[in-house]
N, C-alpha and C positions, 0 to 999 in steps of 0.2 A: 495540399491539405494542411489547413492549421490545425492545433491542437491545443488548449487552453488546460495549466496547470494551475491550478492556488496554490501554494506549498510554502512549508512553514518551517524556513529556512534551518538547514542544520547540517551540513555536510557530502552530501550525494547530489546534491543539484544537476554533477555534472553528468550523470548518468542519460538524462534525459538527451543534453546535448551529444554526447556518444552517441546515441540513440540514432539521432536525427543523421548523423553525419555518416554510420555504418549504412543509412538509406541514400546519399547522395543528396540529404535534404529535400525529396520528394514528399517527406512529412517535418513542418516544422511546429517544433514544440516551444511553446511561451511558457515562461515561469512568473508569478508576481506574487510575492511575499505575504503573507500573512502573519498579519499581528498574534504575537504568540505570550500566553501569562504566565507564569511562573518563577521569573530571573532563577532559569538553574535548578528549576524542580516542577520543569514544564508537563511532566509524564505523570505526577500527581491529580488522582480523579477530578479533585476540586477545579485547578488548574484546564484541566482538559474542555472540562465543561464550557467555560468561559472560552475557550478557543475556539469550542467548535456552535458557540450559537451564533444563530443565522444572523444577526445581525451584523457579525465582526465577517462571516464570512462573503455576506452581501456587500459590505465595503471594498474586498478585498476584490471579486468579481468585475466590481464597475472598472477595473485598471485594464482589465482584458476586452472589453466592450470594445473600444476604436480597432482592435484586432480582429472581428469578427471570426472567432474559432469555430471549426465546424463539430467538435465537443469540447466539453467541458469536463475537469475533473477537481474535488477535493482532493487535495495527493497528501492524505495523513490517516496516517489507520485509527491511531490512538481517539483522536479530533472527530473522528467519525465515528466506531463504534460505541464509544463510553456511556451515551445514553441509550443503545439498545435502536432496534431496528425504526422503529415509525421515525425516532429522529435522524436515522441516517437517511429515509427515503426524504423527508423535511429538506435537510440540507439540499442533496439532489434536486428535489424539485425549486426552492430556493436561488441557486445559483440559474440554472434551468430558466426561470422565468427572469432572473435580472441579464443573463447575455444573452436568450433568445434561439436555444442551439441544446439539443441533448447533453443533458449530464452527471455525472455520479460522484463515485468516492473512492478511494484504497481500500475501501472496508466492502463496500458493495463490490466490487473490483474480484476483491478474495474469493466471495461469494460464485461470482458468476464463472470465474473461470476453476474453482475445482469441479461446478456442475459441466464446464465445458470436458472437462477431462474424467466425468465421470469419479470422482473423488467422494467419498461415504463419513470412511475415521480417520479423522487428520489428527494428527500430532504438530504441537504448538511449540515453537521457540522465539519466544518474544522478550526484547532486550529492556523489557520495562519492571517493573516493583509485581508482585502475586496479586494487588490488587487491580493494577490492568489488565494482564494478565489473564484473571480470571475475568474480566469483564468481554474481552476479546473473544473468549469460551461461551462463557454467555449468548454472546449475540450471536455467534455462528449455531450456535443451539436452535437459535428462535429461527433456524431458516434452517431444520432438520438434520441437520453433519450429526457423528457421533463425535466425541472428543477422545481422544486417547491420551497420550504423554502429552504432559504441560511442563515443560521449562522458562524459569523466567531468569535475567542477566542482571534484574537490577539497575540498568541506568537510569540515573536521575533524569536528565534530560536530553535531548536527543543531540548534539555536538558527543555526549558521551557514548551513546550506541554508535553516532558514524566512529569513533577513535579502537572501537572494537576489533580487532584482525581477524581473518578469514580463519589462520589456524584455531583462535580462540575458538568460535562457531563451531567448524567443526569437531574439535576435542568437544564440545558440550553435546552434538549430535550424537556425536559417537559413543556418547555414554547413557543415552536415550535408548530405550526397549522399543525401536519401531517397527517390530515382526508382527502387528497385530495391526498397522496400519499403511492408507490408500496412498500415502501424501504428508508432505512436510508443509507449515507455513510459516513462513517469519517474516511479521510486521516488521515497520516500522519505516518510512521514504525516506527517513533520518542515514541508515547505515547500508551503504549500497551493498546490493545484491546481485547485479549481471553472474560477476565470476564466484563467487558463491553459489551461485543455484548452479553453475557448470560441473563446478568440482564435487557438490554435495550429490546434484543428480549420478555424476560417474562413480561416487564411492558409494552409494548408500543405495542405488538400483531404484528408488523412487522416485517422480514426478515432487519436485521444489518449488516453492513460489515464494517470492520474496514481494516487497512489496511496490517498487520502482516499477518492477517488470509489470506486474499487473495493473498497476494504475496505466501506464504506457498503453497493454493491448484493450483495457477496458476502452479509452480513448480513441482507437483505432476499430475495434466491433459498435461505438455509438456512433462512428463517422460514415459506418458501413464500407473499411476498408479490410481486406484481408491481406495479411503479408506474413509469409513462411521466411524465418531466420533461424535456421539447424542448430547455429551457436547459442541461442538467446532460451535454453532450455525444452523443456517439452510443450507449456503453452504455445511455443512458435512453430512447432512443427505443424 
């Protein structure tokens, strides 16, 4: 089974390939780069917009075409969410008709799998500026969630959210009120998440979803693959 990433290079790349190789390579994942704007202040709305329209991302697609994946993903939250849902289903359908093969986004991604796990009010920790941020809020709104705690990190651009450490995350988790909520999420395919969502799931007793992880199993439920990894958080169970 292939699997087709677009992803907009910044630090966790190699997540994916962990990924593939904790499988013995019975799923392999392609990664091909997407042209990104901002030189250094890529998580800036304006910035975002321009990354995530269809045309830069249909350029980006055709590299994956001689590969014939049996999905597709946009693997950027920011890229996806910022204009709000019809454009993220856009993109999707988008990529979708240029590689000819189901596929989505990190942001539709989020989406589908806290309805997999039954998730309602999520609490948000996302390593970008209050105004993506709050955009990220936003768009999980237009698809019914309650919002609860919103924390933002402030990275300018995303090599800054991978350079983040784990203790950071969670010292800022843990100073979040999330007794009132279903579920954790933090964006970003920028700053890896595997051992993150391990240790955050075992201290904080919620269901975590970063955003690697779920671009990964979004990609594997369009391939109509099922595969249980006990380590790889509670979406894998």
């Amino acid at each position: 089974m292939k699997l087709g990433f677009l992803y907009p290079l910044g630090g966790a790349e190699y997540e994916y390939y962990h990924f593939e190789e904790r499988l013995d390579h019975r799923v392999r994942t392609y990664l091909t780069g997407v042209r990104i704007f901002g030189e250094g202040s890529d998580h800036d709305p304006e910035h975002l917009q321009r990354t995530g329209a269809l045309d830069n991302l249909t350029r980006a697609a055709i590299g994956l075409k001689p590969l014939s994946p049996d999905a597709a993903l946009w693997a950027c939250t920011s890229g996806s969410f910022i204009d709000g849902r019809a454009h993220a289903e856009k993109q999707a359908a988008a990529i979708a008709a240029t590689l000819g093969c189901p596929a989505s986004s990190t942001s539709l991604a989020f989406v589908h799998a806290a309805r997999h796990l039954g998730l309602q009010r999520l609490a948000l920790l996302a390593t970008y500026s209050e105004p993506a941020a709050q955009a990220f809020a936003n768009f999980l709104s237009e698809f019914g969630f309650e919002i609860g705690p919103i924390t933002w990190l402030d990275a300018p651009a995303g090599p800054d959210a991978a350079a983040f450490s784990i203790e950071k995350v969670m010292a800022t988790l843990a100073d979040m009120d999330l007794s009132s909520t279903d579920g954790v999420l933090i964006p970003d395919t920028a700053m890896p998440g595997f051992e993150l969502v391990r240790r955050a799931e075992a201290t904080f007793g919620l269901p975590v979803l970063a955003a690697n992880q779920v671009s990964i199993w979004e990609g594997l439920r369009l391939a109509e693959a099922s595969i249980t990894l006990a380590d790889h958080g509670r979406l894998f169970i």
